[in-house]
Residue frames as qw, qx, qy, qz and C-alpha x, y, z in Angstrom:
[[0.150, 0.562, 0.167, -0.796, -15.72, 129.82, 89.63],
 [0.465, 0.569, 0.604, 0.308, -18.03, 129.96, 86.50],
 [0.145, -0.037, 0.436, 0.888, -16.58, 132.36, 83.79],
 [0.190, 0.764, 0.586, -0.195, -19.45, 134.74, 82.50],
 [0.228, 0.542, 0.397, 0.705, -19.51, 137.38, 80.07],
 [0.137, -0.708, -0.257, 0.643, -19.39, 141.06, 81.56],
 [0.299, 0.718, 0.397, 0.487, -20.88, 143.30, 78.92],
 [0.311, -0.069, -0.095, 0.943, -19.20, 146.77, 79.23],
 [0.363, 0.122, -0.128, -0.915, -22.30, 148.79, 77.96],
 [0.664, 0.329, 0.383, -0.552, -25.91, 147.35, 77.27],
 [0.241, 0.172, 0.880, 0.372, -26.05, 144.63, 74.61],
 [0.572, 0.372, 0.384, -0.623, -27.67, 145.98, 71.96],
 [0.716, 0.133, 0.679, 0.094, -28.86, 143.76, 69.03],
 [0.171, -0.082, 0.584, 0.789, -27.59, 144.07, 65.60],
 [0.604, 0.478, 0.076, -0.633, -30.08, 145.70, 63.30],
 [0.621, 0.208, 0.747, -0.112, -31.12, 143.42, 60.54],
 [0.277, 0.115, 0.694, 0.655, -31.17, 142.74, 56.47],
 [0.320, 0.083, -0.273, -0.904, -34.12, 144.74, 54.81],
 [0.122, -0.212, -0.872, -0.424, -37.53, 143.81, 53.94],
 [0.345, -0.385, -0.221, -0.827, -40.92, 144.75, 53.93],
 [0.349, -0.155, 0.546, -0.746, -43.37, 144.93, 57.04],
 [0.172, -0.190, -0.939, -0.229, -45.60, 141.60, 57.00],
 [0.542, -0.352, 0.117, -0.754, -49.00, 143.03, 58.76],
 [0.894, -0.347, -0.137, -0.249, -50.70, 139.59, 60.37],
 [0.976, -0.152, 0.051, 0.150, -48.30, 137.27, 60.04],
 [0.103, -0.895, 0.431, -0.052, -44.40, 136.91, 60.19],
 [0.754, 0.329, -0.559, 0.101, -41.77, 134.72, 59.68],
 [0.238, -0.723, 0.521, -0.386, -40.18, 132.74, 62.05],
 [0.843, 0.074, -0.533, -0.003, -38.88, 129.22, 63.18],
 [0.662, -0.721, 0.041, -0.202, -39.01, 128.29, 66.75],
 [0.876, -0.336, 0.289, 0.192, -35.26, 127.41, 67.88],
 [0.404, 0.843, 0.351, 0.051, -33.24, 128.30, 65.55],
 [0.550, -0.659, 0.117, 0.500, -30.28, 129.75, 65.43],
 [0.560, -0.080, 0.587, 0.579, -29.86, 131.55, 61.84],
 [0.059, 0.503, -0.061, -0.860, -29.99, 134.83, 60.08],
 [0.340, 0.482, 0.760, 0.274, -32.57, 135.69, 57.34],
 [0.057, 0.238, -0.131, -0.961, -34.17, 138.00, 55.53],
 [0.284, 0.340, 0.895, 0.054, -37.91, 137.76, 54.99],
 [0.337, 0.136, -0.113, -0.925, -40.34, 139.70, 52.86],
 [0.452, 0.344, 0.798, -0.201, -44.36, 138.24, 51.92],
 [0.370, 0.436, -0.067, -0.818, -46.33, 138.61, 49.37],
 [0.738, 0.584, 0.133, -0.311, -47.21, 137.32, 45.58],
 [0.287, -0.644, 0.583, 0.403, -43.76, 135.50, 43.92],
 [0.855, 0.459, 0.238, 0.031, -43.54, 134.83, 40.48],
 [0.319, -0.712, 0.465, 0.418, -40.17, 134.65, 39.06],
 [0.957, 0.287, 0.026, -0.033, -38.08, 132.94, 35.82],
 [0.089, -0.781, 0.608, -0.109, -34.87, 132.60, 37.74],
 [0.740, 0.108, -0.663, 0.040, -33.43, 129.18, 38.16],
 [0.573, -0.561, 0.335, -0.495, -34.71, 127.20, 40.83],
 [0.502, 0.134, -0.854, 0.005, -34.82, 124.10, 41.97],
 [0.622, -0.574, 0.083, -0.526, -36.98, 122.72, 45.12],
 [0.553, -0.494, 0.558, -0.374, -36.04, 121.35, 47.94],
 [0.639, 0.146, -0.751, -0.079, -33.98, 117.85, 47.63],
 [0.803, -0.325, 0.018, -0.500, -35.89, 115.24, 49.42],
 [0.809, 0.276, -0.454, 0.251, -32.87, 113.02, 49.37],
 [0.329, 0.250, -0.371, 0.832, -31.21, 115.45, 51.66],
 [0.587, -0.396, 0.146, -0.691, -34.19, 115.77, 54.35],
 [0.898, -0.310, -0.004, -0.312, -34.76, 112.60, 54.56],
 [0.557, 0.187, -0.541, 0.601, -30.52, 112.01, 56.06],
 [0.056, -0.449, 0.428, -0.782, -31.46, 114.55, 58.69],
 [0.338, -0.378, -0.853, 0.126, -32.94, 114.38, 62.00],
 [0.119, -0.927, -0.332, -0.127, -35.29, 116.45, 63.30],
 [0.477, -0.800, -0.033, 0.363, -32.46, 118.02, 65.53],
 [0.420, 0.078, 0.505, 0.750, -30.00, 118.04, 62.31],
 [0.133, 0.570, 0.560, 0.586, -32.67, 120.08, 60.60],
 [0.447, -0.804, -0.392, 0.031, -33.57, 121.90, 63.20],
 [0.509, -0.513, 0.300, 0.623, -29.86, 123.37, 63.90],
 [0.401, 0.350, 0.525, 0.664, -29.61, 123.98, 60.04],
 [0.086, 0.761, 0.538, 0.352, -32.31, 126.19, 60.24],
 [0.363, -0.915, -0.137, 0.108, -31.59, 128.20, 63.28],
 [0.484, -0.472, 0.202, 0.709, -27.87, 128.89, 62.51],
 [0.271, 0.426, 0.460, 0.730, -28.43, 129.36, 58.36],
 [0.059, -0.810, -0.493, -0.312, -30.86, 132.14, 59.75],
 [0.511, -0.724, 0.026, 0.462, -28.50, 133.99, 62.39],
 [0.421, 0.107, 0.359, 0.826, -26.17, 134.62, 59.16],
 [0.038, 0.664, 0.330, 0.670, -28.91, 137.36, 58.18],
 [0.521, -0.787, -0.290, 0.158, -29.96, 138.17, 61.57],
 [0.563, -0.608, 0.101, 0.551, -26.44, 139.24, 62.85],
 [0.452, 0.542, 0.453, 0.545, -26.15, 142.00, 59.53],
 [0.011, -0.442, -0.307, 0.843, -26.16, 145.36, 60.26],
 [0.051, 0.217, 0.484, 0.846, -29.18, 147.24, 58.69],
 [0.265, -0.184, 0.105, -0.941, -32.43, 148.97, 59.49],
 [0.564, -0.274, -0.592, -0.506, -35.06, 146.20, 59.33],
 [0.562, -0.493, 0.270, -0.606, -37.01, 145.74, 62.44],
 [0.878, -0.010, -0.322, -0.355, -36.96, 142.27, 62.07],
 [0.063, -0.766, 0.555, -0.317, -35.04, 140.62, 64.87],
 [0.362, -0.243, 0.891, -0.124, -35.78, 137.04, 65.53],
 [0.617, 0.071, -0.575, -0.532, -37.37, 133.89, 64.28],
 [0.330, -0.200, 0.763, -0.519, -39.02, 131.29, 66.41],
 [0.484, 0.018, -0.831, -0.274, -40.50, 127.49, 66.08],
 [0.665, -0.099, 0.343, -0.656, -43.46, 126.69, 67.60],
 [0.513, -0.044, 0.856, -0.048, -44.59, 122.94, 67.36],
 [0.575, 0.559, 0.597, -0.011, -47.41, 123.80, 64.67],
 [0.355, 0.872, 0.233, 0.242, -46.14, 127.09, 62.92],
 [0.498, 0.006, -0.036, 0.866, -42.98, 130.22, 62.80],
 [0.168, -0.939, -0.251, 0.167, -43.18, 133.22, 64.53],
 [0.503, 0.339, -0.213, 0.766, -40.84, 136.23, 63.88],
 [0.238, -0.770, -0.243, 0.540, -40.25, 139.82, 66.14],
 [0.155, 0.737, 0.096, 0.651, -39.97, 143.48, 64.80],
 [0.410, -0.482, -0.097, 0.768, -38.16, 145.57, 67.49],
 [0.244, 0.817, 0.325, 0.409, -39.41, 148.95, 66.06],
 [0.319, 0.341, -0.212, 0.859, -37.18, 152.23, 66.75],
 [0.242, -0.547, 0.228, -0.768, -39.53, 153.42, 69.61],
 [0.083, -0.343, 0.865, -0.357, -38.69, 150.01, 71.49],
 [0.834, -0.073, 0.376, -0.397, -41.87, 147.99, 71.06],
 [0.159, -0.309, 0.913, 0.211, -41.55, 144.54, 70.49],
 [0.729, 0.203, 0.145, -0.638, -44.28, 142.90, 68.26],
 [0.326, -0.203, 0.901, 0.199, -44.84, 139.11, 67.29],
 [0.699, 0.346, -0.019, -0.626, -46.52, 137.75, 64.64],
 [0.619, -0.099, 0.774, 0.091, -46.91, 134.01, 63.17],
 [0.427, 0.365, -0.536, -0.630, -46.99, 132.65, 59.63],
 [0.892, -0.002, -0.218, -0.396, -48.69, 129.88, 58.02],
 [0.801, -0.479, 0.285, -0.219, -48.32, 126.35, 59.43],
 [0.507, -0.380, 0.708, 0.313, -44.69, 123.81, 59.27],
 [0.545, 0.246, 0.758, 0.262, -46.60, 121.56, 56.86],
 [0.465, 0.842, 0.211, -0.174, -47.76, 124.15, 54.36],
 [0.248, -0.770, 0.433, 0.398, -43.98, 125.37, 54.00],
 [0.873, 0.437, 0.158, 0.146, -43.03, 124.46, 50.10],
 [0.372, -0.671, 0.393, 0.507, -38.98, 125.60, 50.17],
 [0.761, 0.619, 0.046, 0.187, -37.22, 126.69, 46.86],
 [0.508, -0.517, 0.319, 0.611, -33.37, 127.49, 46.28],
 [0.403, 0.896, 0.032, -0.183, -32.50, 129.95, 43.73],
 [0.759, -0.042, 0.093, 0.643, -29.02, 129.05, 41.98],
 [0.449, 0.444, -0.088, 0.771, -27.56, 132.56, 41.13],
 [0.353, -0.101, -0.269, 0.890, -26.59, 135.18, 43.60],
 [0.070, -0.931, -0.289, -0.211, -28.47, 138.34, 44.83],
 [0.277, 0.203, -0.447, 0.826, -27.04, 141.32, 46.13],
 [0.416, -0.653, -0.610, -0.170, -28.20, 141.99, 49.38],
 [0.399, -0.761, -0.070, 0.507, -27.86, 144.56, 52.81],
 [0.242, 0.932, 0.099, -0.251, -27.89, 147.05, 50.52],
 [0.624, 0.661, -0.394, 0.138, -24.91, 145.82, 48.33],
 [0.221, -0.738, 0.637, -0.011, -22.45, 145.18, 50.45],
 [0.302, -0.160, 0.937, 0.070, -22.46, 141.15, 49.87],
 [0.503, 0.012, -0.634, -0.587, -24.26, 138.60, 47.74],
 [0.252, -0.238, 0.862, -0.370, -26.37, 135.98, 48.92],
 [0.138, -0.087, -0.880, -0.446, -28.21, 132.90, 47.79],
 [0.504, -0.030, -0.058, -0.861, -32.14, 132.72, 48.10],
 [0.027, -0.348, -0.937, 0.030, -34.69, 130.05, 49.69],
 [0.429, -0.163, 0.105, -0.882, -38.40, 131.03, 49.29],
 [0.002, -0.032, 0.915, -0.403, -40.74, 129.94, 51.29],
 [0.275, -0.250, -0.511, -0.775, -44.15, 129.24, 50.17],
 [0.156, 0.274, 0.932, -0.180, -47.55, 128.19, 51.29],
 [0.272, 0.660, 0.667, 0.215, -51.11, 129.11, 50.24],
 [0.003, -0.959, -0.028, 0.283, -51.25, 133.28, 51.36],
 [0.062, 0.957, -0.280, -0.042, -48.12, 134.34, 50.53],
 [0.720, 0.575, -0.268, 0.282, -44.39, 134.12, 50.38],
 [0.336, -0.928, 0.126, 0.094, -40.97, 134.67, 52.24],
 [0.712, 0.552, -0.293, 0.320, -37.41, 134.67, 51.07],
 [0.629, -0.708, 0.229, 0.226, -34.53, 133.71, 53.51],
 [0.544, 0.706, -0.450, 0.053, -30.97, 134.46, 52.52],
 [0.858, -0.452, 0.132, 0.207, -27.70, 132.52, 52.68],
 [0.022, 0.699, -0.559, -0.445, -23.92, 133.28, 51.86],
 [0.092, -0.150, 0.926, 0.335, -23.42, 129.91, 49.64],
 [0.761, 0.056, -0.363, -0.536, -25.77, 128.03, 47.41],
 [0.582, -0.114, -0.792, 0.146, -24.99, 125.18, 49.30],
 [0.026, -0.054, -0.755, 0.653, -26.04, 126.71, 52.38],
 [0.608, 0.155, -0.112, -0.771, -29.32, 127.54, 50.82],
 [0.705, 0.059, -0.648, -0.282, -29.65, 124.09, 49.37],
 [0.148, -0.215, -0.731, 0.630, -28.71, 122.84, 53.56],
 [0.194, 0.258, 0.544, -0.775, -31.66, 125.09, 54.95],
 [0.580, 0.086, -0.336, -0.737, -34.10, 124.55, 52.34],
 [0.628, -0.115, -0.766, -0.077, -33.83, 120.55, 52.92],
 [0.200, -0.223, -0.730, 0.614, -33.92, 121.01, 56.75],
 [0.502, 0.090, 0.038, -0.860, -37.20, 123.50, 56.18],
 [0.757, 0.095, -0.449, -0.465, -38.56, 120.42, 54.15],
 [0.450, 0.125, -0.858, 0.214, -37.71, 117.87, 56.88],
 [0.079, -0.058, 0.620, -0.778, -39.07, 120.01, 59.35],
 [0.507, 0.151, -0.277, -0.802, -41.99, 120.72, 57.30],
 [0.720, 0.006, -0.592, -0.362, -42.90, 116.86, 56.85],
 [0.277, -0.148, -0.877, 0.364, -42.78, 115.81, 60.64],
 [0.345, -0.632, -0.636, -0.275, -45.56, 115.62, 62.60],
 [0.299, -0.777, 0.041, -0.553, -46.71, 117.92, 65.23],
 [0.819, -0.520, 0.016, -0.240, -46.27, 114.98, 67.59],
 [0.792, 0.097, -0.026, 0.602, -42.63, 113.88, 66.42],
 [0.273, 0.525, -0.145, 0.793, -41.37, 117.66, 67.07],
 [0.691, -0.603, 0.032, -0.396, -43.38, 117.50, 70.76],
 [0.980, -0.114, -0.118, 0.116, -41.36, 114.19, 71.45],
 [0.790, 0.258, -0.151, 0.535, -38.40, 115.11, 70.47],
 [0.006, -0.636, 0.280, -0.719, -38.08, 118.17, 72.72],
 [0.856, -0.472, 0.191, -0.088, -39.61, 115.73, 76.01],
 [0.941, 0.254, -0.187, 0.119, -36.35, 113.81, 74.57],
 [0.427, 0.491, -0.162, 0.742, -33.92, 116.55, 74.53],
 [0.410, -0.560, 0.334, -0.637, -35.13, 117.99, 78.11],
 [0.884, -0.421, -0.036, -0.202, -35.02, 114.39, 79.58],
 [0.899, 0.124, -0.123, 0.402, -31.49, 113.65, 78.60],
 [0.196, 0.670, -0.157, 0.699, -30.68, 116.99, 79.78],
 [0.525, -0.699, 0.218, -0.434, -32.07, 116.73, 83.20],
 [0.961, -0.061, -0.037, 0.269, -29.85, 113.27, 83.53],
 [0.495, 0.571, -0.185, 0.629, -26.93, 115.45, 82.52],
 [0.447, -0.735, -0.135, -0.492, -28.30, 117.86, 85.41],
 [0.866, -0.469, -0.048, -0.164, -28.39, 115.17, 88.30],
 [0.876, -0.192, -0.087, 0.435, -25.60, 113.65, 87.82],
 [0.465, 0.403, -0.208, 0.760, -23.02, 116.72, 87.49],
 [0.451, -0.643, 0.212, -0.582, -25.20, 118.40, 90.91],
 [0.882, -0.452, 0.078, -0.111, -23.81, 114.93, 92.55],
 [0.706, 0.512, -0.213, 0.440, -20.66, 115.20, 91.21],
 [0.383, -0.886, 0.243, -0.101, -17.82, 116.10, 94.12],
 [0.096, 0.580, 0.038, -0.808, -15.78, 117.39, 93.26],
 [0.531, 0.695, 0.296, -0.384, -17.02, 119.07, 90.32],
 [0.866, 0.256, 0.314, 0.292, -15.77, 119.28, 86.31],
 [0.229, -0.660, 0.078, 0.711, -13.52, 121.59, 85.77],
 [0.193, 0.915, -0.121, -0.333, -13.10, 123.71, 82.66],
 [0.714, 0.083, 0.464, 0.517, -10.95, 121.47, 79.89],
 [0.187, -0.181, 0.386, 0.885, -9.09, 123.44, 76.94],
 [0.092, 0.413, 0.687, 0.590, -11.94, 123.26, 74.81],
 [0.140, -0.837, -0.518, 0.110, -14.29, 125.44, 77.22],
 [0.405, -0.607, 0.029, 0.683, -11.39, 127.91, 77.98],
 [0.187, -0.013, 0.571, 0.800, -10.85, 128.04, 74.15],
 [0.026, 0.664, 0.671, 0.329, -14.86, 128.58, 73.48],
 [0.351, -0.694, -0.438, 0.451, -14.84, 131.09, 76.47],
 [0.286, -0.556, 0.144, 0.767, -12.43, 133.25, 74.85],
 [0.084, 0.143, 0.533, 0.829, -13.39, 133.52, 71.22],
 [0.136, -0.764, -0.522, -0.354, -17.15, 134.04, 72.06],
 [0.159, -0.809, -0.177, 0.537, -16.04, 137.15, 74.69],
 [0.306, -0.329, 0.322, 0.834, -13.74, 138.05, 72.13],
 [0.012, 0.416, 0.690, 0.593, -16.73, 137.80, 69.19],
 [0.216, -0.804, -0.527, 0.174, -19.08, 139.88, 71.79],
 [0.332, -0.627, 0.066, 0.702, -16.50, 142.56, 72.24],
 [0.102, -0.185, 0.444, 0.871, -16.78, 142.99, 68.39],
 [0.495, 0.346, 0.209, -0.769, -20.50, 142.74, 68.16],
 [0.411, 0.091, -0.775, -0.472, -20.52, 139.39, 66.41],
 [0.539, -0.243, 0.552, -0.588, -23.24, 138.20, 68.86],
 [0.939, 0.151, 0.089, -0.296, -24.69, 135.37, 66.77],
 [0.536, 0.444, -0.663, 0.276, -20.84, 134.03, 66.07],
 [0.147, -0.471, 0.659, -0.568, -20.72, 134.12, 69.95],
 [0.829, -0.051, 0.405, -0.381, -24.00, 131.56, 70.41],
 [0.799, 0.469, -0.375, 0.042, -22.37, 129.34, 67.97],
 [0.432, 0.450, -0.689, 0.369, -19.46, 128.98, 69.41],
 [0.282, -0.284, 0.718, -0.570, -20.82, 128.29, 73.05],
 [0.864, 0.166, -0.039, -0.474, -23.78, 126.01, 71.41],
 [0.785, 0.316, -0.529, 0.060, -20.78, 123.90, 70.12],
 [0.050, -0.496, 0.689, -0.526, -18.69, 124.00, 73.46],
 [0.460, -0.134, 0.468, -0.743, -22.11, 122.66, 75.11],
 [0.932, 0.066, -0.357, 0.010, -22.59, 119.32, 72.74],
 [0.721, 0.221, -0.596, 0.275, -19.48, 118.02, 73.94],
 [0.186, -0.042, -0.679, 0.709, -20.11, 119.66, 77.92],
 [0.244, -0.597, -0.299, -0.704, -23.66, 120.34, 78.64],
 [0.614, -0.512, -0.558, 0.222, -22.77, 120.33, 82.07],
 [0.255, 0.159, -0.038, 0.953, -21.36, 123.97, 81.74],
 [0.010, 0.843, 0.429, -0.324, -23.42, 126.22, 83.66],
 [0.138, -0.551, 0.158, 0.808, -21.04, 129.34, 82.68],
 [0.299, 0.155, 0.869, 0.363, -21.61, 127.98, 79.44],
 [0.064, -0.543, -0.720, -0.428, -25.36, 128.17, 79.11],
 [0.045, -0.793, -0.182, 0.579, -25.70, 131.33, 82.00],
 [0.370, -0.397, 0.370, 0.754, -23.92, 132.99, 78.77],
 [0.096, 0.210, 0.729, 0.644, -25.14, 131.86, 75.60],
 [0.048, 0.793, 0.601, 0.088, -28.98, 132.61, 77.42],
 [0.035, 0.838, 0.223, -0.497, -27.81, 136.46, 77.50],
 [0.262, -0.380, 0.516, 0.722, -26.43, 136.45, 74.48],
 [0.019, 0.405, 0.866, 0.293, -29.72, 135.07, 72.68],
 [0.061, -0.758, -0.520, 0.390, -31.67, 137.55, 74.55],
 [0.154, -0.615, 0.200, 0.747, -29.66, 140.13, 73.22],
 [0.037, 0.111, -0.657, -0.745, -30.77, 138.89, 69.87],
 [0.632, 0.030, -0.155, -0.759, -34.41, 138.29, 70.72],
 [0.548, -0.066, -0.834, -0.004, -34.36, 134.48, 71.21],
 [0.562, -0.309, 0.128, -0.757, -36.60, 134.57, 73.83],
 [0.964, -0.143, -0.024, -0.223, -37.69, 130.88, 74.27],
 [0.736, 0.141, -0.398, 0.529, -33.77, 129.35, 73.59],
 [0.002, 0.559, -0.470, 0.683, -32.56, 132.41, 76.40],
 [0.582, -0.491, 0.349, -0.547, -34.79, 131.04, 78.87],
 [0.997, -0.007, -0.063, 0.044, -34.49, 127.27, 78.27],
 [0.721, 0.238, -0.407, 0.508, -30.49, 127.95, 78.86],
 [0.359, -0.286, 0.614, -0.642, -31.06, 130.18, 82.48],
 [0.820, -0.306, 0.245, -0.417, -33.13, 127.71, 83.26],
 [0.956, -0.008, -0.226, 0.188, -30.74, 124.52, 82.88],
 [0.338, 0.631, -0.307, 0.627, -28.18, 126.92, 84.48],
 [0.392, -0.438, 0.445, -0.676, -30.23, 127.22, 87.42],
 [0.984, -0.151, -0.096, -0.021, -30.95, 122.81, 87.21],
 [0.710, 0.293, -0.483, 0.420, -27.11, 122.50, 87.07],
 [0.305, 0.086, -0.612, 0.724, -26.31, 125.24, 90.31],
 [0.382, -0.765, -0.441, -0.274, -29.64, 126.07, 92.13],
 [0.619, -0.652, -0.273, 0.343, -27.40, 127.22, 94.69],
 [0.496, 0.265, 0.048, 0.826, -25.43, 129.81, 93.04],
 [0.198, -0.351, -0.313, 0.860, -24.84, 133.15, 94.50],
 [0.161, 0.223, -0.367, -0.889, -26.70, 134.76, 91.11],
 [0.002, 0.241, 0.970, 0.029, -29.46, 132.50, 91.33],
 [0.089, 0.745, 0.537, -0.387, -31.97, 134.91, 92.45],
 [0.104, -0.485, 0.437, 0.750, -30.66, 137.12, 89.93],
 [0.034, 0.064, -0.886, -0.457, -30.74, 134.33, 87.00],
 [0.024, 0.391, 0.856, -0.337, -34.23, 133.68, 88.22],
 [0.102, 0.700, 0.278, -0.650, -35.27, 137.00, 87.72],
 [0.071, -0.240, 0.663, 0.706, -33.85, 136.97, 84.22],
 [0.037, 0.073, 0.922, 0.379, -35.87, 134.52, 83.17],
 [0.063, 0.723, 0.439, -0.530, -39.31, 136.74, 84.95],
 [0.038, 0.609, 0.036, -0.792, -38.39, 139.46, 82.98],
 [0.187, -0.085, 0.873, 0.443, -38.14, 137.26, 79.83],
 [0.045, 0.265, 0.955, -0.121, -41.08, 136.22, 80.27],
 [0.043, 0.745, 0.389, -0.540, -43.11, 139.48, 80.59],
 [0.154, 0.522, -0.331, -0.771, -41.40, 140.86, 77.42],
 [0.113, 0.072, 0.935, 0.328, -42.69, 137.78, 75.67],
 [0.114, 0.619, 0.777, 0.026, -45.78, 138.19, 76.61],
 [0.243, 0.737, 0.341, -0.531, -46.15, 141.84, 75.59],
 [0.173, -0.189, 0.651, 0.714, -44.76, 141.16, 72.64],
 [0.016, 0.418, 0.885, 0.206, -47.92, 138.57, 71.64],
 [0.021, 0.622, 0.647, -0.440, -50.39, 141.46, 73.19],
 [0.063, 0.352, -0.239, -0.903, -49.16, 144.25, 70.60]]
């Protein structure tokens, strides 16, 4: 039997760090999996910076850098506070964010393109979310305008600034590839665990992932909870429970493109499950809120 997350009440998503309303465009970084705070404009400062070390991009791989980004950006995300802002999202050529506004629309907007992206890391502390904590500053340039993601550490700042600047310097066609890569080695994974008989069971580590991310749900730490089943799911991506989970747990935070890409490898692993038509439908409805997002 695949273990699943039974939400007592409606998942709703944490509200979000401050910051001002971007009209066109909007932050965001397809995939992703990491909390920010973004504001645009005009940035002139004479704080101590430093830009982006190029030493430390060019260790990563795309998927290293790529993970950096999306988890350093959940830290802001999962925050309580008022800001509409609710996801970030990587497209092949450019970042898109959402604004969940208090009378339930969802609206998307994109910012300027990967390669334009000029990352800085601020060394001293801000307070941020209205005081309660501190937290360390990357801004993101390019020609319009500005945005400013936080992190708790200067070293995580100095981590998601180089993985911005890795991302930033691959090509359109190396970040295409590398997702045909990551969906072929997945659908191997796929085959062989739907010919499996019998099937894998549930080792400590899943049981142990199973229980801290219900237990992190149950306290509304939703972006602790995809973490922890993200890791579970390197070392088993043959978990269906697994990835049925993590995609309603992403939803619940707006991830939109990662929710469906994990029902749908749910429904490659059991096409025959009982919840199939169900899981199916999930990924319909997904689909429809995406697209009136883009239409606002």
């Amino acid at each position: 039997m695949i273990p699943k997350i039974q939400f007592d009440k409606k998942v709703v998503p944490p509200p979000r760090i401050a910051t001002t309303r971007f009209g066109v465009s909007k932050l965001a970084v397809a995939w992703l999996i990491l909390g920010v705070m973004l504001m645009p404009g005009c940035a002139t400062t004479t704080e101590p910076t430093a830009l982006a070390d190029p030493k430390v991009a060019a260790t990563m791989t795309l998927g290293e850098a790529k993970e950096t980004i999306e988890r350093g950006f959940l830290w802001s995300f999962g925050t309580p506070d008022s800001n509409p802002e609710v996801a970030i999202e990587f497209g092949s050529d450019r970042y898109c964010g959402y604004n969940r506004y208090s009378d339930g629309r969802l609206v998307k907007g994109c910012g300027c393109p990967l390669e334009k992206l000029q990352p800085t890391v601020f060394m001293e502390p801000v307070s941020i979310n209205d005081g309660k904590r501190n937290g360390y500053k990357v801004l993101l340039t390019c020609s319009w305008g500005w945005h400013q993601v936080f992190l708790p550490t200067l070293n995580d700042a100095k981590k998601v600034a180089a993985a911005m600047l890795r991302y930033s310097n691959s090509t359109q066609r190396e970040r295409q590839d590398w997702d045909v890569l990551q969906q072929q080695e997945f659908n191997m994974v796929a085959a062989k665990y739907r010919a499996e008989n019998p099937k894998p069971v549930m080792d400590e580590n899943q049981h142990r992932a199973s229980i801290m991310a219900t237990t992190a749900v149950r306290e509304n730490r939703f972006s602790d909870a995809v973490i922890i089943y993200e890791d579970a799911l390197k070392q088993a991506p043959w978990w269906p429970g697994g990835h049925f989970n993590v995609a309603l747990l992403l939803r619940s935070l707006n991830y939109y493109n990662e929710a469906i890409d994990h029902m749908q490898k749910y429904l490659a692993l059991v096409p025959n499950a009982q919840d199939a038509r169900a899981a199916q439908d999930k990924i319909y409805e997904w689909q429809s809120e995406m697209q009136g997002a883009q239409q606002k």
